[in-house]
PyMOL CGO cylinders between C-alpha atoms (Angstrom):
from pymol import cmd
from pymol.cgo import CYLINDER

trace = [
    CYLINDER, 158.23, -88.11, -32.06, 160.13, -88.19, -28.99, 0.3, 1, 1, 1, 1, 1, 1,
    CYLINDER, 160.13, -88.19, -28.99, 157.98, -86.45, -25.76, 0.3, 1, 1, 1, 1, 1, 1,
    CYLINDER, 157.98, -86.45, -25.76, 158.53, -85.83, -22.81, 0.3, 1, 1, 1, 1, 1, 1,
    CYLINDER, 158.53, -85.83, -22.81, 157.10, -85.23, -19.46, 0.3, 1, 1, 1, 1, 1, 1,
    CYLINDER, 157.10, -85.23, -19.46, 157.53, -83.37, -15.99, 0.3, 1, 1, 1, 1, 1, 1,
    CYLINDER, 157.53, -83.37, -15.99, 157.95, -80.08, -14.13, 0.3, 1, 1, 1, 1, 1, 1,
    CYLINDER, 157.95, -80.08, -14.13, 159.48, -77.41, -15.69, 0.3, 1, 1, 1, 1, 1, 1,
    CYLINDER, 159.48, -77.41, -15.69, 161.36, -76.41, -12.45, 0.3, 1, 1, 1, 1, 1, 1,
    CYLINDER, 161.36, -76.41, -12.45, 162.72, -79.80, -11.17, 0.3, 1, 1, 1, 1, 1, 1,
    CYLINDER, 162.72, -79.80, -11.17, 166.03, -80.08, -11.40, 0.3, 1, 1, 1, 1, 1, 1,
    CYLINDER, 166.03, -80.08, -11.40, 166.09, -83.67, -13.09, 0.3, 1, 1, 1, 1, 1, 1,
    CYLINDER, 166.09, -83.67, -13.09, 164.45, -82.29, -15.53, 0.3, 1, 1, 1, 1, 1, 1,
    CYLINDER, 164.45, -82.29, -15.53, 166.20, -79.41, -16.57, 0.3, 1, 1, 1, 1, 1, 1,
    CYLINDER, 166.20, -79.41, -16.57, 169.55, -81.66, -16.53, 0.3, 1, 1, 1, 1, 1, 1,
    CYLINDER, 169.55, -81.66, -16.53, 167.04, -84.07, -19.25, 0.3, 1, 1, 1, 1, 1, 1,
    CYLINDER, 167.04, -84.07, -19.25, 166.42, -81.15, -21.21, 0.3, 1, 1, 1, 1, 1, 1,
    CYLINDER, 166.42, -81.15, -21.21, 169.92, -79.85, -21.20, 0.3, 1, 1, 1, 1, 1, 1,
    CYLINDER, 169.92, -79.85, -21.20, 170.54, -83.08, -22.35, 0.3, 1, 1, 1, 1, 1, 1,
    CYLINDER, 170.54, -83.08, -22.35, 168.66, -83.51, -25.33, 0.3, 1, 1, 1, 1, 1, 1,
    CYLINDER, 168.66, -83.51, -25.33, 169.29, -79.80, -26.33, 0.3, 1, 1, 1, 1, 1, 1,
    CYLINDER, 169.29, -79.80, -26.33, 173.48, -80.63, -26.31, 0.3, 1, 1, 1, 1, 1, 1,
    CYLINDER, 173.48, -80.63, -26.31, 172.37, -83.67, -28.53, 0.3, 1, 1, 1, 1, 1, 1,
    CYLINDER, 172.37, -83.67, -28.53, 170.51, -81.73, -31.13, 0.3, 1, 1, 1, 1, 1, 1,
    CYLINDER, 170.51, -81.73, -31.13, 167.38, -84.39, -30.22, 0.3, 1, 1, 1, 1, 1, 1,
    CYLINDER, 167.38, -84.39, -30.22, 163.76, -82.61, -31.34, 0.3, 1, 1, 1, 1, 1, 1,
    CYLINDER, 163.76, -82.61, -31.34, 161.42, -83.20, -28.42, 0.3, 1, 1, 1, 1, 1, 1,
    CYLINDER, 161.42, -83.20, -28.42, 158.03, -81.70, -27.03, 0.3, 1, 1, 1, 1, 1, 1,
    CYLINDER, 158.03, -81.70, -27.03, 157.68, -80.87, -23.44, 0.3, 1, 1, 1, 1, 1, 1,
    CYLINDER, 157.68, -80.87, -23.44, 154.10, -81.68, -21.34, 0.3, 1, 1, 1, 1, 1, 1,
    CYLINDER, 154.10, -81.68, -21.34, 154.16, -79.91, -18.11, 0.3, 1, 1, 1, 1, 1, 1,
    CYLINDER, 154.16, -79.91, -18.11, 152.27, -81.61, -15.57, 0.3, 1, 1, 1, 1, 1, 1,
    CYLINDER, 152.27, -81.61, -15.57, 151.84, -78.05, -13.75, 0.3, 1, 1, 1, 1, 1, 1,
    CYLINDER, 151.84, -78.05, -13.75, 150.47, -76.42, -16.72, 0.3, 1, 1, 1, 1, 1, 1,
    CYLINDER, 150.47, -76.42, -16.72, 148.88, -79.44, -18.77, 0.3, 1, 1, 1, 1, 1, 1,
    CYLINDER, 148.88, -79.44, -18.77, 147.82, -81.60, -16.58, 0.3, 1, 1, 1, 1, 1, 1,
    CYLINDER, 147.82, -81.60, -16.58, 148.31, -85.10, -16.54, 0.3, 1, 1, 1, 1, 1, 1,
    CYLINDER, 148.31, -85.10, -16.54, 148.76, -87.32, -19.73, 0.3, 1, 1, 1, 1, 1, 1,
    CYLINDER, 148.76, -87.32, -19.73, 146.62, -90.39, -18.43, 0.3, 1, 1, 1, 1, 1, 1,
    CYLINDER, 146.62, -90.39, -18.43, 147.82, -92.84, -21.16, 0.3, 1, 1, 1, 1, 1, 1,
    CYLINDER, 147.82, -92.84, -21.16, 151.02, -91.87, -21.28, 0.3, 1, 1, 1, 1, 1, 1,
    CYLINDER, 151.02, -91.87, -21.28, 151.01, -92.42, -17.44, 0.3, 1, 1, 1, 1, 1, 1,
    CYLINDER, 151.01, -92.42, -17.44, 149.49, -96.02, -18.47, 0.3, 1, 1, 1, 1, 1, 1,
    CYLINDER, 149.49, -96.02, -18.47, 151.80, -96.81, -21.12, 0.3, 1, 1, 1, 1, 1, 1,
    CYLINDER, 151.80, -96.81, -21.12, 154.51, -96.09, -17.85, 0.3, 1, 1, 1, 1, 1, 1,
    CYLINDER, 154.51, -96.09, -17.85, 152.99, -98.49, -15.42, 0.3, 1, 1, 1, 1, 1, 1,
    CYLINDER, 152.99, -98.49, -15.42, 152.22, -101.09, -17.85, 0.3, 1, 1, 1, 1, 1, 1,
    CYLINDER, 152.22, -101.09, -17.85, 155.76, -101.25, -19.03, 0.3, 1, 1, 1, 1, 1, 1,
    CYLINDER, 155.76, -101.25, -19.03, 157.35, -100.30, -15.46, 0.3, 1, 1, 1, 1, 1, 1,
    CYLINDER, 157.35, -100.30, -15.46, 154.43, -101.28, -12.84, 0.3, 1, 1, 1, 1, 1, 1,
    CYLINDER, 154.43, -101.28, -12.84, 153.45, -98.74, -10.62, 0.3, 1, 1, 1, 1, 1, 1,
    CYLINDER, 153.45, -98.74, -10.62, 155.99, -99.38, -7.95, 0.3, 1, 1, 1, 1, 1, 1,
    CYLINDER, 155.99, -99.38, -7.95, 158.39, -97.74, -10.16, 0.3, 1, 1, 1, 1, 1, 1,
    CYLINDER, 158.39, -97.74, -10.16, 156.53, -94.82, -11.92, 0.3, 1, 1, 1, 1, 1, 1,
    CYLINDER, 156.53, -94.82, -11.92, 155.67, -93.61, -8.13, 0.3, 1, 1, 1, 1, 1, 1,
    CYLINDER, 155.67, -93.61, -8.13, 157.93, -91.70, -6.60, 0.3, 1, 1, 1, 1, 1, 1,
    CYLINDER, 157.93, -91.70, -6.60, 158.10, -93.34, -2.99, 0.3, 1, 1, 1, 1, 1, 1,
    CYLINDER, 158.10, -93.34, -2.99, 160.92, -91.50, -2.38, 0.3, 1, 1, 1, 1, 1, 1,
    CYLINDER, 160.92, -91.50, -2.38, 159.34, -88.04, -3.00, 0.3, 1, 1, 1, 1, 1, 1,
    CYLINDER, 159.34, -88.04, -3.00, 157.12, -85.84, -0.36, 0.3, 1, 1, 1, 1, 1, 1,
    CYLINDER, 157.12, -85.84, -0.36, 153.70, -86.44, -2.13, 0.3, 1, 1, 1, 1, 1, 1,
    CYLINDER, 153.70, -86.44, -2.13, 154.22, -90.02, -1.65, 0.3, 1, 1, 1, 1, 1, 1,
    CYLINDER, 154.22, -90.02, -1.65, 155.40, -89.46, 2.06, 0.3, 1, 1, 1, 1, 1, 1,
    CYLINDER, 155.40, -89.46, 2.06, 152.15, -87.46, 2.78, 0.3, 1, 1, 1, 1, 1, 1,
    CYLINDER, 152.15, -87.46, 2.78, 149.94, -90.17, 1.73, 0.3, 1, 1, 1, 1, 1, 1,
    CYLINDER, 149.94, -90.17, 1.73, 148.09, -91.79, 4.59, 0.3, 1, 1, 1, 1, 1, 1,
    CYLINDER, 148.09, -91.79, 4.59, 149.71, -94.90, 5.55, 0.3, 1, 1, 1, 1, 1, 1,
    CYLINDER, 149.71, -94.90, 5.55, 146.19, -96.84, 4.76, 0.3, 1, 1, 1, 1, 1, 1,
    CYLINDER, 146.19, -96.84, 4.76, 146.86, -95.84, 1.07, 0.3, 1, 1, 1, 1, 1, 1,
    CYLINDER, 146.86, -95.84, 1.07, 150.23, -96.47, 0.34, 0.3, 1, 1, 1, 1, 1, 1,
    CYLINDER, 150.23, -96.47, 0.34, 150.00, -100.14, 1.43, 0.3, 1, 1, 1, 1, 1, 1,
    CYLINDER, 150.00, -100.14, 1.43, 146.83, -100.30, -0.50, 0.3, 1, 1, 1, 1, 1, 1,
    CYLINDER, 146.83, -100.30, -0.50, 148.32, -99.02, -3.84, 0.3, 1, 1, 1, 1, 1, 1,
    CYLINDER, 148.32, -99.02, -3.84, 147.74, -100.62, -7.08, 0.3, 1, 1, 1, 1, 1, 1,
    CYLINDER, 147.74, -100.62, -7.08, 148.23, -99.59, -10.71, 0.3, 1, 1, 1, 1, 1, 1,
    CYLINDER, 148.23, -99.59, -10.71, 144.52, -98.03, -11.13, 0.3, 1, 1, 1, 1, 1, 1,
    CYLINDER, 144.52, -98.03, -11.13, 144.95, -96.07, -7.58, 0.3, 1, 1, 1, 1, 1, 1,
    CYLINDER, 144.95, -96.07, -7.58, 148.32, -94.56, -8.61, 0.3, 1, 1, 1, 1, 1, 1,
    CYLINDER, 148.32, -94.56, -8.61, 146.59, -93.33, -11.29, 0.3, 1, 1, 1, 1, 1, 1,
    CYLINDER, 146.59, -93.33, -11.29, 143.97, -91.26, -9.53, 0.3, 1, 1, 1, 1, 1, 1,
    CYLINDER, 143.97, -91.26, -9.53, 146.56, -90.38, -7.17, 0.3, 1, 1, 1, 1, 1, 1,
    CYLINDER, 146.56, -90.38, -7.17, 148.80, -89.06, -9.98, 0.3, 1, 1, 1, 1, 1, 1,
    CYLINDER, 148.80, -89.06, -9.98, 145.72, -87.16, -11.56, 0.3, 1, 1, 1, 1, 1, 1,
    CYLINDER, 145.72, -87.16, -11.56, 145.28, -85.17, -8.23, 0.3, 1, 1, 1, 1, 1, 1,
    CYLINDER, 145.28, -85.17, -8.23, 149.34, -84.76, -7.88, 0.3, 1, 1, 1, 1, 1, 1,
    CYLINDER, 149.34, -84.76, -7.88, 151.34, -85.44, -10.68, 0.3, 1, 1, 1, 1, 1, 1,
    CYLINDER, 151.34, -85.44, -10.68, 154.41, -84.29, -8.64, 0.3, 1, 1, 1, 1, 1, 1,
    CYLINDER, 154.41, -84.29, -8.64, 154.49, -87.77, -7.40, 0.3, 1, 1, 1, 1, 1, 1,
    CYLINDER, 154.49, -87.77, -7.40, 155.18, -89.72, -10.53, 0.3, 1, 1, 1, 1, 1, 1,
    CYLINDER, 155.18, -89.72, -10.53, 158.92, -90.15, -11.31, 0.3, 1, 1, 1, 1, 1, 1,
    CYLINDER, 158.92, -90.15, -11.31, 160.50, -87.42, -13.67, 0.3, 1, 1, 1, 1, 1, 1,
    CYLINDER, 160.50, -87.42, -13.67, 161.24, -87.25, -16.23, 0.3, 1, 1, 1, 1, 1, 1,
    CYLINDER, 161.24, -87.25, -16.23, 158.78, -89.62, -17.93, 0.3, 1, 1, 1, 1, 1, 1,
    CYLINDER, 158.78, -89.62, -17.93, 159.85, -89.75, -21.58, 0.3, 1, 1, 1, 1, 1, 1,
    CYLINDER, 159.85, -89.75, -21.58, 157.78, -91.85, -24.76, 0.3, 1, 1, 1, 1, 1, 1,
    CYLINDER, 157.78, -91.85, -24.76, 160.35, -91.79, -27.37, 0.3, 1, 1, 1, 1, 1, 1,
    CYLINDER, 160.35, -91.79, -27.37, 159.95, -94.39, -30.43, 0.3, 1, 1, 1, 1, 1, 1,
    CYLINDER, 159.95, -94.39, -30.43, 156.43, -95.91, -28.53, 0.3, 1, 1, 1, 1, 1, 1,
    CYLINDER, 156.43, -95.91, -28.53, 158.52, -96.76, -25.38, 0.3, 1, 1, 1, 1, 1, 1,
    CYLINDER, 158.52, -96.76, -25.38, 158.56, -95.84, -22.09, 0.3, 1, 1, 1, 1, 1, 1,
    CYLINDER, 158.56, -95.84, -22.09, 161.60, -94.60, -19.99, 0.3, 1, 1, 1, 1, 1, 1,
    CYLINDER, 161.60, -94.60, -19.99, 161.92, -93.06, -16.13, 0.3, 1, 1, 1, 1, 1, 1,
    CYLINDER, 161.92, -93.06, -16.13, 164.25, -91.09, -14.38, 0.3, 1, 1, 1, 1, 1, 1,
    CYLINDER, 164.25, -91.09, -14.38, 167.78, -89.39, -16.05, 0.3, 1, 1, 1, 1, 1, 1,
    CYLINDER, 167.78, -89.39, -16.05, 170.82, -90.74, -16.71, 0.3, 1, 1, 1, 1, 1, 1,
    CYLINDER, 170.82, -90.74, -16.71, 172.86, -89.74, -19.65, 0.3, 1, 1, 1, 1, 1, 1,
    CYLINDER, 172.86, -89.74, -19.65, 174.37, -93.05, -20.84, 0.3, 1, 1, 1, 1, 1, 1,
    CYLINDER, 174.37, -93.05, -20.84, 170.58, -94.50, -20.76, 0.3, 1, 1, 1, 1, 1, 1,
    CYLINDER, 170.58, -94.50, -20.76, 169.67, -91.37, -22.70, 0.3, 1, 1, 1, 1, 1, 1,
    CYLINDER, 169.67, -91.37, -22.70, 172.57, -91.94, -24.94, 0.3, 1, 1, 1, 1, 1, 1,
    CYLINDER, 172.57, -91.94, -24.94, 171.54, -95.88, -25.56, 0.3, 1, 1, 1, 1, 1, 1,
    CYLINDER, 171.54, -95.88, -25.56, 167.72, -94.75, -26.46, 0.3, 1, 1, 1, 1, 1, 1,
    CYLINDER, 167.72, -94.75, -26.46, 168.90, -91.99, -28.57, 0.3, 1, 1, 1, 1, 1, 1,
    CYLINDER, 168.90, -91.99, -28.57, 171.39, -94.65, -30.51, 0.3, 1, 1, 1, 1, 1, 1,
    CYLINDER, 171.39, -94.65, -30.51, 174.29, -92.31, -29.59, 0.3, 1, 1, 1, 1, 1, 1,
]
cmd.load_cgo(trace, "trace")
């Protein structure tokens, strides 16, 4: 089963779903807005990624975290961070065949998909 994760209403994620629609691929959605977070697969993420890239430093949740915290950030405090604002881990997260993958791009979607 191919899943996958994010905001409903970001726009990376609507071109993802668009995506996998076009391509016919079977997916369910978990909406960190409305479901909350999805703690393991946000492990699964930073144990295949690390932390540095499942955290969206580029994002305004990470820019609004004290300075103190960001440099102090490790894999079990991005967690906790995520769990009180999932809007700062990278979308879309998608677990597809017991893998992890990050972000949007449609040739990577197209070499995970075998298309």
């Amino acid at each position: 089963m191919t899943k996958i994760y994010g905001i409903k209403n970001c726009d990376t994620m609507k071109k993802a779903f668009k995506w996998l629609d076009e391509h016919n691929i079977e997916y369910t959605f978990h909406d960190y807005k409305k479901d909350g977070l999805d703690e393991s697969a946000l492990k699964q993420a930073i144990d295949e990624h690390g932390w540095e890239t499942v955290i969206n430093k580029r994002g305004t949740t990470w820019r609004q975290l004290p300075p103190a915290v960001q440099d102090d950030m490790d894999a079990e405090k991005a967690i906790s961070i995520a769990q009180d604002n999932a809007s700062i881990v990278k979308r879309p997260l998608l677990i597809h065949e017991g893998k992890a993958y990050l972000g949007f791009k449609a040739d990577t979607y197209k070499d995970i998909f075998g298309l």
